[in-house]
C-alpha positions as CSV (number, residue, x, y, z in Angstrom):
1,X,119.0,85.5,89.9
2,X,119.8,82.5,88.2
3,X,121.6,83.3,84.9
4,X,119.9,81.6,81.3
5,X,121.3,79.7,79.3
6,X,121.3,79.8,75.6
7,X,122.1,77.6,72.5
8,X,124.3,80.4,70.7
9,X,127.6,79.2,70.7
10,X,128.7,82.2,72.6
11,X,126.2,83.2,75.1
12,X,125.2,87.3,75.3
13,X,125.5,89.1,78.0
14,X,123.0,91.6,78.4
15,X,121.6,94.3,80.3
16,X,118.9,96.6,80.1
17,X,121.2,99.7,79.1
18,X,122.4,97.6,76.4
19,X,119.7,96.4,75.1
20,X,118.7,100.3,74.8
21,X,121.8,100.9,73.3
22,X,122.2,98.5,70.6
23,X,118.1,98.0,69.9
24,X,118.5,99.5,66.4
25,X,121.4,96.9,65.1
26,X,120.5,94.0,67.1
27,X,117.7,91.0,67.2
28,X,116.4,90.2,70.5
29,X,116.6,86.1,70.8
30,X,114.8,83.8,73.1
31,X,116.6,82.3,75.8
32,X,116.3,79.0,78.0
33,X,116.8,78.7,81.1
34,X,117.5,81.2,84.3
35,X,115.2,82.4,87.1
36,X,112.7,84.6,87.7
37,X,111.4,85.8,91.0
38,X,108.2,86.8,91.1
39,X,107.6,89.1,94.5
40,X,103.9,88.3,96.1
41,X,101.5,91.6,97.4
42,X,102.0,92.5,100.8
43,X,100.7,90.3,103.3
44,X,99.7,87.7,100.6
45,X,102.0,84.7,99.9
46,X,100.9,81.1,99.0
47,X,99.4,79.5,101.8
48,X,97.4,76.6,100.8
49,X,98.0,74.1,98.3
50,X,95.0,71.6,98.3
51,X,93.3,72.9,94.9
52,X,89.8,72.4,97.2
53,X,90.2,75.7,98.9
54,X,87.8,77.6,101.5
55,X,86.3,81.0,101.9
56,X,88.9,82.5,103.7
57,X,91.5,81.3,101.3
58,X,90.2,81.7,98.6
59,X,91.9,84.4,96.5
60,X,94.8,85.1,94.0
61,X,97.6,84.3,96.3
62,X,96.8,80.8,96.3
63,X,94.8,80.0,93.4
64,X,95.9,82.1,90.3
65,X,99.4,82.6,91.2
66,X,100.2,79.1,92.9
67,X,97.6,76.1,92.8
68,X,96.6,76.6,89.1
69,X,100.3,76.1,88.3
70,X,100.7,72.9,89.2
71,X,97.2,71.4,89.1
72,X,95.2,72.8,86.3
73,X,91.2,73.5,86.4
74,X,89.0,72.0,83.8
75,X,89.3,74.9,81.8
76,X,91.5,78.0,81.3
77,X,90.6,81.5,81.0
78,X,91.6,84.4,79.5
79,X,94.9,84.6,77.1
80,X,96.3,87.5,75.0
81,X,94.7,89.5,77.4
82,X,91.5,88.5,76.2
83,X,88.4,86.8,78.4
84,X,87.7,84.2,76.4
85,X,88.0,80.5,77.1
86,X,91.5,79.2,76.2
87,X,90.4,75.7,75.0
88,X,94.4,75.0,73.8
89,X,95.5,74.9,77.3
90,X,92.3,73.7,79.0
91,X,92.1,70.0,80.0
92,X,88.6,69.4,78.0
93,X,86.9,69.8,75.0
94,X,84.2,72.4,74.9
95,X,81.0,71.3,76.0
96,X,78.9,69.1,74.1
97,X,74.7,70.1,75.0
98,X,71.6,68.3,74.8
99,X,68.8,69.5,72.4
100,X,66.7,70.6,75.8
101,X,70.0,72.5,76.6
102,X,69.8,70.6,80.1
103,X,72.5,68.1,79.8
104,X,76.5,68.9,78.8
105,X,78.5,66.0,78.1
106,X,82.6,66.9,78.4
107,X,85.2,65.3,77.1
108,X,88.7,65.2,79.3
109,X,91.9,65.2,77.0
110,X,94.2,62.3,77.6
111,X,96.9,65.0,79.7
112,X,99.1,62.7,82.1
113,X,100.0,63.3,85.6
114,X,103.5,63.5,86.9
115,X,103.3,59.4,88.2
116,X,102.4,58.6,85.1
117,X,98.5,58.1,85.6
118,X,96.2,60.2,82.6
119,X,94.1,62.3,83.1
120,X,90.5,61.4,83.0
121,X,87.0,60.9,83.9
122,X,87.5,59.7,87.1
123,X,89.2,62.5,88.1
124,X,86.6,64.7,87.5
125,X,84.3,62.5,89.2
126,X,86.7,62.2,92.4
127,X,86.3,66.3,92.6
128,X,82.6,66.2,92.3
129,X,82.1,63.6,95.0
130,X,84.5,65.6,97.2
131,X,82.6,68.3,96.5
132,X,79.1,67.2,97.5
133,X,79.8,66.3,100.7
134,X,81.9,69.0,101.8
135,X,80.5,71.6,99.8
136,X,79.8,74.2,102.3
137,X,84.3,73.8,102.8
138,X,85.1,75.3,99.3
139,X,85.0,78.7,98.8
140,X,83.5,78.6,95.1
141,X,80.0,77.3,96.4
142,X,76.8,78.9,96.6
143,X,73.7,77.5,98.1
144,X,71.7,76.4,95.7
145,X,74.0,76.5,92.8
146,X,76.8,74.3,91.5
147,X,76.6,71.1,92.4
148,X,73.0,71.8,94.2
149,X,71.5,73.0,90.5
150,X,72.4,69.4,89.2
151,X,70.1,66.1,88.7
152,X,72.9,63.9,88.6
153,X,76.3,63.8,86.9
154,X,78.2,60.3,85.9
155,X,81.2,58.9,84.2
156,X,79.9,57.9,80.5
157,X,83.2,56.5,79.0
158,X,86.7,56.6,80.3
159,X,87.2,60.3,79.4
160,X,83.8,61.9,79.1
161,X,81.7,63.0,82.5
162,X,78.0,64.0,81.3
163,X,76.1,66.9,84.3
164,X,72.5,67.3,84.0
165,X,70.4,70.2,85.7
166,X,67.6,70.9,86.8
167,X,66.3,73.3,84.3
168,X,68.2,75.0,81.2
169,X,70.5,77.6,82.4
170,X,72.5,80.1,80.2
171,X,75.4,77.8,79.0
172,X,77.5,80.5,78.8
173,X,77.4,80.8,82.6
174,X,77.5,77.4,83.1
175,X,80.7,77.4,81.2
176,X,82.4,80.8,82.6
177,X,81.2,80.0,86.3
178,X,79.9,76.8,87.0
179,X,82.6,74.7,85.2
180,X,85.4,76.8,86.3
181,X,85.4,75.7,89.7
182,X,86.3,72.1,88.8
183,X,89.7,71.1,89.1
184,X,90.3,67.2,88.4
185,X,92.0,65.4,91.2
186,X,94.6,62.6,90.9
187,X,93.7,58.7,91.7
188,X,97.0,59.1,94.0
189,X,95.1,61.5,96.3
190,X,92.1,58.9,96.8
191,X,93.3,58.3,100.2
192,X,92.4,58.4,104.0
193,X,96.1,58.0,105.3
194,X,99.4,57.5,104.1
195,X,98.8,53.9,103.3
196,X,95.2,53.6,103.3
197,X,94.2,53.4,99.7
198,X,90.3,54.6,99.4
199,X,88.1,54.9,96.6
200,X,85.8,57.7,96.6
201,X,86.4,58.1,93.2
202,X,83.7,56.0,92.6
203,X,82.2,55.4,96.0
204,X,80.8,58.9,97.1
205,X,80.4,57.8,101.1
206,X,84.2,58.3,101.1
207,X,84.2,61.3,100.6
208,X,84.2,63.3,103.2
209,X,87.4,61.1,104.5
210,X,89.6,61.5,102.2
211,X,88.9,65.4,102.2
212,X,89.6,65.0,105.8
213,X,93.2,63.3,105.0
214,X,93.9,65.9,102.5
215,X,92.9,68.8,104.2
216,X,95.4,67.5,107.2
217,X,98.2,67.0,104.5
218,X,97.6,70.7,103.1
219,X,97.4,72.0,107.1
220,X,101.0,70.2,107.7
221,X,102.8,73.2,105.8
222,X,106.2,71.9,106.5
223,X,106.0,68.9,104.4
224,X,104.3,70.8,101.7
225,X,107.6,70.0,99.5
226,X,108.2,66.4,100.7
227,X,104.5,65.5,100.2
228,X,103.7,62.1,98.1
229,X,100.4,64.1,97.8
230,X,101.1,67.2,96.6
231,X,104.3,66.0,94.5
232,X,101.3,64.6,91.4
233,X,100.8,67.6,89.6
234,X,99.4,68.0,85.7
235,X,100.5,71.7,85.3
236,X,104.0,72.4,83.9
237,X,104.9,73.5,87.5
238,X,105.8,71.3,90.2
239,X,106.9,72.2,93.9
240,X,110.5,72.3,94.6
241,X,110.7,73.8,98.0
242,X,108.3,75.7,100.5
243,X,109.9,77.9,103.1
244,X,107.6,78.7,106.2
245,X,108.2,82.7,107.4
246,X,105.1,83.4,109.9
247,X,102.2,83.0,108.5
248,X,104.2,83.7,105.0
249,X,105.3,81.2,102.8
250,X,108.0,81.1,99.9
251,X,107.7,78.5,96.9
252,X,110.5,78.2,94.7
253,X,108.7,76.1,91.4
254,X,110.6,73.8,89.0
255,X,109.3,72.4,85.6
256,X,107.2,69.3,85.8
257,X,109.2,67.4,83.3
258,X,105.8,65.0,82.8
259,X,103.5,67.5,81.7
260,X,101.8,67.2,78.2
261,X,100.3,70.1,77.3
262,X,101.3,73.4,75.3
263,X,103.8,75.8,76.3
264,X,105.9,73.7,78.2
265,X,108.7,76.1,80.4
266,X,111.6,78.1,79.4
267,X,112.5,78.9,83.0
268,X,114.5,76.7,85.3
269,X,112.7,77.8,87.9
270,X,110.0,80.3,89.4
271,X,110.3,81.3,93.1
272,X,107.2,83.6,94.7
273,X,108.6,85.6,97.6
274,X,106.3,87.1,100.5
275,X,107.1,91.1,101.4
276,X,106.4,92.6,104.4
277,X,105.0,96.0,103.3
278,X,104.6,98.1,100.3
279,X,108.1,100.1,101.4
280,X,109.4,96.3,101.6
281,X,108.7,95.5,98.2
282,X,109.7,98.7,96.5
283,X,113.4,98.2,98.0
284,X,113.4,94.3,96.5
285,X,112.9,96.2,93.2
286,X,115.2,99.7,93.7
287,X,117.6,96.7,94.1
288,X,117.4,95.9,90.4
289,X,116.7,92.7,89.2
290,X,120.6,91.6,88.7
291,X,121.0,92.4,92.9
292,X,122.1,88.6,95.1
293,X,118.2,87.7,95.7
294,X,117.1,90.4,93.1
295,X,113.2,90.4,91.9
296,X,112.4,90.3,88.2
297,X,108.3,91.0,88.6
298,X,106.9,93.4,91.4
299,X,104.8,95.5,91.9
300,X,105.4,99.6,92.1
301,X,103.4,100.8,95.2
302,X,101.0,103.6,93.5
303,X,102.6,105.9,96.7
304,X,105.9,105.8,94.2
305,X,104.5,106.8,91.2
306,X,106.1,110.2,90.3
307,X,104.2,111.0,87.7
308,X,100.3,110.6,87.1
309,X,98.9,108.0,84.4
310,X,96.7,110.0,81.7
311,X,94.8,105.9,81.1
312,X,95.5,103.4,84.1
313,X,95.0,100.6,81.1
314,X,98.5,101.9,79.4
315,X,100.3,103.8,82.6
316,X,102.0,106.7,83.1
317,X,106.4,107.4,83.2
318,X,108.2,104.6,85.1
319,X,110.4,105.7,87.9
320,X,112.1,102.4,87.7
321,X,112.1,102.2,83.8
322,X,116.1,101.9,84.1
323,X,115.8,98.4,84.9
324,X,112.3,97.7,84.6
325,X,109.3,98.1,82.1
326,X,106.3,99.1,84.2
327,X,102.9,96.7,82.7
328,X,99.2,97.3,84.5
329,X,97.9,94.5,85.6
330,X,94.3,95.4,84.9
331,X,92.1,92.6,85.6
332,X,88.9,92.6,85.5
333,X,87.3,93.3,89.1
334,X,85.7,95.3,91.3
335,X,87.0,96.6,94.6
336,X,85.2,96.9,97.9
337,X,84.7,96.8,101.7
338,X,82.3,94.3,103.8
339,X,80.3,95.6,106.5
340,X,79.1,92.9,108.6
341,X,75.4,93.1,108.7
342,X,75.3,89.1,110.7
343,X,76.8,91.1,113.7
344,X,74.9,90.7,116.7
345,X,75.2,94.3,118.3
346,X,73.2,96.9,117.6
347,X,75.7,97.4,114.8
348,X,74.4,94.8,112.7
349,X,71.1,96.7,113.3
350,X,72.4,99.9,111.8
351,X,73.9,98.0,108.7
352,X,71.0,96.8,107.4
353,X,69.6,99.9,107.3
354,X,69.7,101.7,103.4
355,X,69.5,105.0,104.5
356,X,73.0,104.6,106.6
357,X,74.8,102.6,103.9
358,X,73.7,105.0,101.8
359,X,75.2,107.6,104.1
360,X,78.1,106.0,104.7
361,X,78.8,105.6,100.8
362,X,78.8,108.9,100.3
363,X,81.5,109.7,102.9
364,X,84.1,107.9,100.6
365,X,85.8,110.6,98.2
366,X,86.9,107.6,95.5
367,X,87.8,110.7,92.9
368,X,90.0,112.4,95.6
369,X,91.6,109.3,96.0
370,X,92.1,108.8,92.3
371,X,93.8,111.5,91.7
372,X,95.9,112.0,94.9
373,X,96.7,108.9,96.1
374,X,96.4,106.5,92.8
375,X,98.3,109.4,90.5
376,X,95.4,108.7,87.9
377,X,96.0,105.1,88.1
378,X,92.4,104.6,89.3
379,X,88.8,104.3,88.0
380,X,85.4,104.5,89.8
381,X,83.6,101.4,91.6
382,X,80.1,102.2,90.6
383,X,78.3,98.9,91.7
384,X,78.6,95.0,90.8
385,X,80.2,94.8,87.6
386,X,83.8,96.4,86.5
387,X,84.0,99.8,84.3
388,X,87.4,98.4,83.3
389,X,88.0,96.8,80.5
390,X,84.6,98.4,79.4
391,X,82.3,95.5,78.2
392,X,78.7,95.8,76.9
393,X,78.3,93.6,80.3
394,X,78.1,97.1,82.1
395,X,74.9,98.7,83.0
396,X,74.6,101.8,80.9
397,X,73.3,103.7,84.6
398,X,77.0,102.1,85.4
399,X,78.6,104.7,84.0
400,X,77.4,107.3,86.7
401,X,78.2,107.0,90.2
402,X,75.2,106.3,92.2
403,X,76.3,107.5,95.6
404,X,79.2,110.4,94.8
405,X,81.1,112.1,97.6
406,X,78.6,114.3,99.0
407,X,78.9,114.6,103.1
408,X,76.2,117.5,103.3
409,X,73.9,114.7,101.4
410,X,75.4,112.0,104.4
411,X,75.0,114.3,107.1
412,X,71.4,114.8,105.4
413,X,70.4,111.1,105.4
414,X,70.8,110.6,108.5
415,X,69.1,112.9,109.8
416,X,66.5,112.9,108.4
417,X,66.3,109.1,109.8
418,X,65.9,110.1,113.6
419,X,70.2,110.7,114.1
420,X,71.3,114.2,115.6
421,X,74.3,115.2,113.5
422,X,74.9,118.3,115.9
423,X,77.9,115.7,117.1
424,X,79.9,113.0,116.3
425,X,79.2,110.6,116.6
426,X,75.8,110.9,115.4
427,X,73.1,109.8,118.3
428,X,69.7,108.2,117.7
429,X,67.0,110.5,119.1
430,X,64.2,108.9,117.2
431,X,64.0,105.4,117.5
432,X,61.1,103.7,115.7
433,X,60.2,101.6,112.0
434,X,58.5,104.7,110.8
435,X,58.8,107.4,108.4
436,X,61.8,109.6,110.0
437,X,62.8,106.9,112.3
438,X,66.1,105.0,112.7
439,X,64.6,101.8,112.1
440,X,64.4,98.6,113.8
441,X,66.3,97.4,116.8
442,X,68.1,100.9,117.2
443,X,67.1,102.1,120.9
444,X,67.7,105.9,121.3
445,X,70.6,107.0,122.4
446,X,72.8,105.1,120.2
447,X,75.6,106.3,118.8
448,X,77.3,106.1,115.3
449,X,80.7,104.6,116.1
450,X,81.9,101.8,114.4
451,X,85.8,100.0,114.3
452,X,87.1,99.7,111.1
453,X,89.8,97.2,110.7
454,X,92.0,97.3,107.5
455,X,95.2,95.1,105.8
456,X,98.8,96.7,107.1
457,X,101.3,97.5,105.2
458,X,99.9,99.6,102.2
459,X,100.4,103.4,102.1
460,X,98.0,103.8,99.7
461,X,95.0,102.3,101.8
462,X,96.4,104.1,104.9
463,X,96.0,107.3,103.3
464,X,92.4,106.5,101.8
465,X,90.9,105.0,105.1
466,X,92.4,108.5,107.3
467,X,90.6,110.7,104.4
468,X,87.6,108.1,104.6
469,X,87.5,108.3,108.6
470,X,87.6,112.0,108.9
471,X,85.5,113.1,106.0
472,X,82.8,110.3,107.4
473,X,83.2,112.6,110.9
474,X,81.9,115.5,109.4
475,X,78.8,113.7,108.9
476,X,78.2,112.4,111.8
477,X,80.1,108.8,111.7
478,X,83.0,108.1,114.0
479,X,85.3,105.4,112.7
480,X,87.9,104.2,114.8
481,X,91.0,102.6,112.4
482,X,93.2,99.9,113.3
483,X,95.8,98.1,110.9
484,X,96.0,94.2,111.0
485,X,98.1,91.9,109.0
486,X,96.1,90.8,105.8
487,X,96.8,87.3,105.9
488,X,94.6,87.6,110.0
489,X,92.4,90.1,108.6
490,X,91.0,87.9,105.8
491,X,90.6,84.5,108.5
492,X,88.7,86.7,111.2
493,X,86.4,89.3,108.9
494,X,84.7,86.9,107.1
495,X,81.5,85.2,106.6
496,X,79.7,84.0,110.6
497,X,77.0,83.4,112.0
498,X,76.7,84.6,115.7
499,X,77.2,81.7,118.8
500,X,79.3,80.1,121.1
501,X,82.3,79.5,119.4
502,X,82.0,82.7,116.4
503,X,81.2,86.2,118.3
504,X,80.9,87.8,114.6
505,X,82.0,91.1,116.0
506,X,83.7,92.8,113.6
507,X,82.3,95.8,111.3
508,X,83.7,97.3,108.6
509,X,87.3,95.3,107.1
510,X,89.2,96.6,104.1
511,X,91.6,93.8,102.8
512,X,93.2,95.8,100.2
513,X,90.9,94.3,97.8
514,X,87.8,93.2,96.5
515,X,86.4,90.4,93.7
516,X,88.5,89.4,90.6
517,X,86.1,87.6,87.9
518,X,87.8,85.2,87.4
519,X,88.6,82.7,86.1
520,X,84.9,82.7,85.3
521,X,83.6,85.8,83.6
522,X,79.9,85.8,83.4
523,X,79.9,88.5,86.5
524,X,76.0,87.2,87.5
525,X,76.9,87.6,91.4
526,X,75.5,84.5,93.1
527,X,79.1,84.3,95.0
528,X,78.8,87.2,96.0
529,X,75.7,88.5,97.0
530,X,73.3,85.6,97.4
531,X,72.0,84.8,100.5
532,X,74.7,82.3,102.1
533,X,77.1,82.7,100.1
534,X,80.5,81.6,101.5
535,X,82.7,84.2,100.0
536,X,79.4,87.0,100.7
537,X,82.1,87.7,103.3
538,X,79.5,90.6,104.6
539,X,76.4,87.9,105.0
540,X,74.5,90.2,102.7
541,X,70.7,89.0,102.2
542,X,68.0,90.2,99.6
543,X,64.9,87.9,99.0
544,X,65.0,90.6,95.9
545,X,68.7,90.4,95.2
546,X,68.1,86.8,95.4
547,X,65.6,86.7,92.5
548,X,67.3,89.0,90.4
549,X,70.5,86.6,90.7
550,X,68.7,83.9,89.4
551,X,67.3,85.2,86.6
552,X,70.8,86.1,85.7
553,X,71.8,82.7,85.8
554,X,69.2,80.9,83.3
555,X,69.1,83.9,80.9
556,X,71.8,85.3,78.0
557,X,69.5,88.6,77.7
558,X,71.6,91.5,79.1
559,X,68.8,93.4,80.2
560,X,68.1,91.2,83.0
561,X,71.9,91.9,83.8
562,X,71.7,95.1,84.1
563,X,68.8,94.5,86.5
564,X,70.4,92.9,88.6
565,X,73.8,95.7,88.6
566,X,71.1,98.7,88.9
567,X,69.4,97.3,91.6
568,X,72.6,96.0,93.9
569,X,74.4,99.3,93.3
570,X,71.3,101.0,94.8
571,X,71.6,98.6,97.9
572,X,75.2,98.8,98.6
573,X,75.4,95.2,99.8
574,X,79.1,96.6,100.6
575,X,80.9,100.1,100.1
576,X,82.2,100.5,96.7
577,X,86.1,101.4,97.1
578,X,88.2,103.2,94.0
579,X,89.5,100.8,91.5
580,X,93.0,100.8,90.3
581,X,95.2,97.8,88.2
582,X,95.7,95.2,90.6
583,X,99.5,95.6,90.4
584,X,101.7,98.0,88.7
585,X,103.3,95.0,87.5
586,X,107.5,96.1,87.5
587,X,109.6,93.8,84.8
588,X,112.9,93.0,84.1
589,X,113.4,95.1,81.1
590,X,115.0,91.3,79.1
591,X,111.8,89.0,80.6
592,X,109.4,89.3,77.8
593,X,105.7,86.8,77.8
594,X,104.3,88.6,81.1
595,X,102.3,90.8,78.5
596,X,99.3,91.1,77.8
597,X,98.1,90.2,81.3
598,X,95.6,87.6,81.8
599,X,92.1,89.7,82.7
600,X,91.3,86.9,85.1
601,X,94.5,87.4,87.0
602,X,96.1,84.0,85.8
603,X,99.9,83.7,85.6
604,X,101.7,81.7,83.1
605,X,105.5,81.6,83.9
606,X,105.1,78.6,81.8
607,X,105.4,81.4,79.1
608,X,108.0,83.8,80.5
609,X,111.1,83.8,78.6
610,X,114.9,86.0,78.8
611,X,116.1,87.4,75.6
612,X,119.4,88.3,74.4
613,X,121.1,89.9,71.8
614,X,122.9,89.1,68.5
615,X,123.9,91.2,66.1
């Protein structure tokens, strides 16, 4: 760790025993300056930079806790630990509307980039032309949503961009989740080639080549920290390094000395590092955070947490509290497993069929695992929408699990759907579309076996998956585990469609993880359960489902909300997994601005500050 520095003529020297010691008589001060090493989860390390990301990157790794940094979205969410829209450090005004509520006019603030250039409507309008015509590439589209919902969009003076829609949606989640996937894009990237100027910014038939040039420059890793590209940022990061481990990367961050909004940095610099494995990561921190290559914020895996938490919100005893202060990150998500109901075997048969998911839900003990592998740290999944932080979003039937660990009432389901359950695994004996039939596609003589692939490196999961795997045995389902790396996992058990060159084999996958709502809040599930949906990683269609979604989407009244939550927790589009904090965030006991955590899952080191002491 890089010491701070601080203006006091003589600069303190602290530690955290110290600061214990002398907390009565002394007065913590900011300092500037010093390092702070931030270590990533296990298996997920920053990976892709261009701020136009796919389905299979799409997550926290690269977006919240990387991209964002450097090149800001539209608008910021979530601050104070609050999810509200943080207009102070967004890039644009709030929304202006029309009187038929169709048409939003927004106003860009004059930020500048780090060559100099502002910050403007063009930008904006480079991002929506990029994202027209290779929609289908970014991982926050959904058929038949943002930019399909639109009429037309246009540049009506040098910083205001005016979108008009097809009908009047709620503009609340137009706001949370429509405008939050825009992120405005420098004049400097408006390129095909190194030295081939384009101009899609305001020629849209361009497009599609300079997402082609950028997508090559993002791929080319190795110059990730040479890059003319990616060296334009607006954030108050800017890349100073990127070292390529694997398939891991580490980023060590510097200030960008150009950028014009609030909170400019205290730290010198801010390096994420990739672990190996949850034992990996909780010997970075037994280190300390004053060790050569010490970590200031990890994670405590929940396997060593000694004593339980009474409220996962506030936490429970800190078994590295010499050193570190132990802060939930609590974000507001849900956590799950995809089955893959586009797979082509008779598998994919079996998935869509209620009465197995059903079946299969209630072989999951989530309360078991609460309490003995989370140490109370954990909380129900009981369908779309998160129980923590409790909102009046939540369906009131949310607060009862639909589909609680029961494997007599498994063992039950199935057979009463044509499966013998005298064995495991289970075997068709009535095959059929009737009453007391398996259902379509499923010949007799099938059996209930299914490979169930999930992220290495976490003890946690290993334990829940083994519990999972046996406990779904006794009624009749054979699992077969097998560990892969995450960062594989997530490429290869996604989203397909069965053919030559995508067999779309796998079954069940557990990445660890599930869906953060964020930075968008409105949780109104067109990402993640409409029909072809690129991050509906499972392929999950529901004409019904469908409908329900959209009504969501043009209405503010919560009832039709909790429609749509009843109904999709009935369905179990996926399995519903035990929630828990993201992280049990671990923090050098003299870094104070981590807390309160963003609920979104947004970082801002920009904020993160030593302190010493004076008397």
């Amino acid at each position: 760790m890089t010491p701070p520095t601080t203006t006091l003529t003589t600069p303190p020297t602290t530690t955290a025993a110290t600061t214990a010691a002398t907390a009565t008589t002394a007065t913590a001060v900011p300092l500037r300056g010093g390092s702070v090493t931030w270590a990533c989860t296990s298996g997920f390390s920053p990976v892709f930079i261009f701020p136009f990301t796919p389905g299979e990157y799409y997550g926290v790794a690269n977006l919240h806790e990387f991209q964002t940094l450097m090149y800001r979205p539209l608008y910021w969410y979530g601050t104070g630990g609050k999810p509200t829209v943080d207009y102070e450090r967004s890039l644009a005004e709030p929304p202006v509307w029309s009187e038929d509520g169709r048409t939003a006019t927004i106003t860009v603030k004059p930020y500048k980039w780090s060559n100099g250039e502002t910050v403007n409507a063009d930008d904006v309008m480079l991002w929506m032309h990029l994202l027209e015509a290779e929609k289908d590439s970014f991982g926050g589209y959904t058929p038949g949503f943002f930019p399909d919902n639109l009429t037309g969009y246009e540049k009506v003076a040098e910083d205001k961009v005016s979108f008009t829609f097809d009908r009047a949606y709620s503009h609340n989640w137009v706001l949370m989740n429509q405008f939050s996937t825009i992120t405005p894009l420098p004049r400097a990237w408006d390129r095909t080639g190194d030295d081939r100027p384009a101009d899609a910014t305001h020629d849209p038939s361009q497009a599609s080549a300079v997402y082609a040039y950028l997508r090559a420059c993002n791929d080319a890793r190795d110059t990730w920290d040479t890059s003319p590209v990616w060296s334009v940022v607006n954030g108050p990061w800017k890349l100073d390094r990127y070292t390529i481990d694997g398939t891991s990367g580490e980023a060590v961050l510097v200030p960008n000395e150009s950028y014009s909004g609030p909170n400019k940095p205290h730290l010198d610099t801010f390096r994420l590092v990739p672990t190996a494995s949850d034992t990996d990561q909780y010997e970075m921190l037994r280190r300390g955070p004053d060790a050569v290559d010490g970590v200031q914020i990890g994670f405590l895996p929940f396997d060593e947490v000694t004593e339980p938490a009474e409220d996962p919100q506030l936490g429970g005893p800190n078994p590295l509290g010499e050193h570190y202060d132990l802060v939930p990150q609590l974000t507001y998500k849900i956590h799950y497993f995809p089955i893959n109901f586009n797979n082509p075997t008779v598998s994919g048969k079996i998935f869509k069929q209620l009465y197995f998911r059903q079946a299969l839900q209630s072989s999951l003990d989530s309360r078991g695992a609460i309490r003995d592998v989370y140490k109370g740290y954990g909380y129900p999944t009981t369908g779309p929408i998160p129980a923590l932080p409790d909102s009046p979003l939540l369906s009131p039937a949310a607060h009862q699990d639909p589909y609680p660990f029961d494997v007599d009432r498994a063992r039950r389901l199935l057979s009463e759907n044509g499966w013998d359950t005298s064995t495991t695994p289970a075997v068709c004996v009535r095959e059929g579309t009737g009453p007391g039939e398996a259902g379509e596609g499923i010949p007799a003589g099938t059996p209930l076996t299914f490979s169930m692939r999930y992220a290495a490196g976490h003890e946690t999961l290993t334990e829940v998956m083994r519990k999972f795997a046996a406990d779904a045995a006794e009624a009749g389902i054979e699992i077969v585990l097998s560990e892969v790396e995450a960062s594989v996992l997530v490429l290869e058990d996604t989203t397909c469609t069965p053919g030559p060159d995508s067999p779309c084999l796998w079954e069940f996958s557990d990445w660890n993880g599930g869906w953060g709502y964020g930075p968008g809040f409105y949780p109104t599930g067109e990402a993640l359960y409409s029909t072809g949906s690129s991050v509906n990683f499972g392929s999950y269609s529901d004409p019904k489902a469908d409908e329900l979604i959209a009504r969501t989407v043009v209405s503010d009244d919560l009832e039709d909300l909790y429609a749509y939550q009843d109904y999709i927790a009935q369905q179990v589009p996926v399995i519903w997994m035990p929630n828990f904090p993201f992280r049990l965030l671990e923090v050098a006991a003299n870094l104070r601005g981590v807390a309160p955590v963003n609920p979104f899952g947004l970082i801002n080191p920009e904020d993160w500050h030593y302190v010493g002491e004076v008397a």
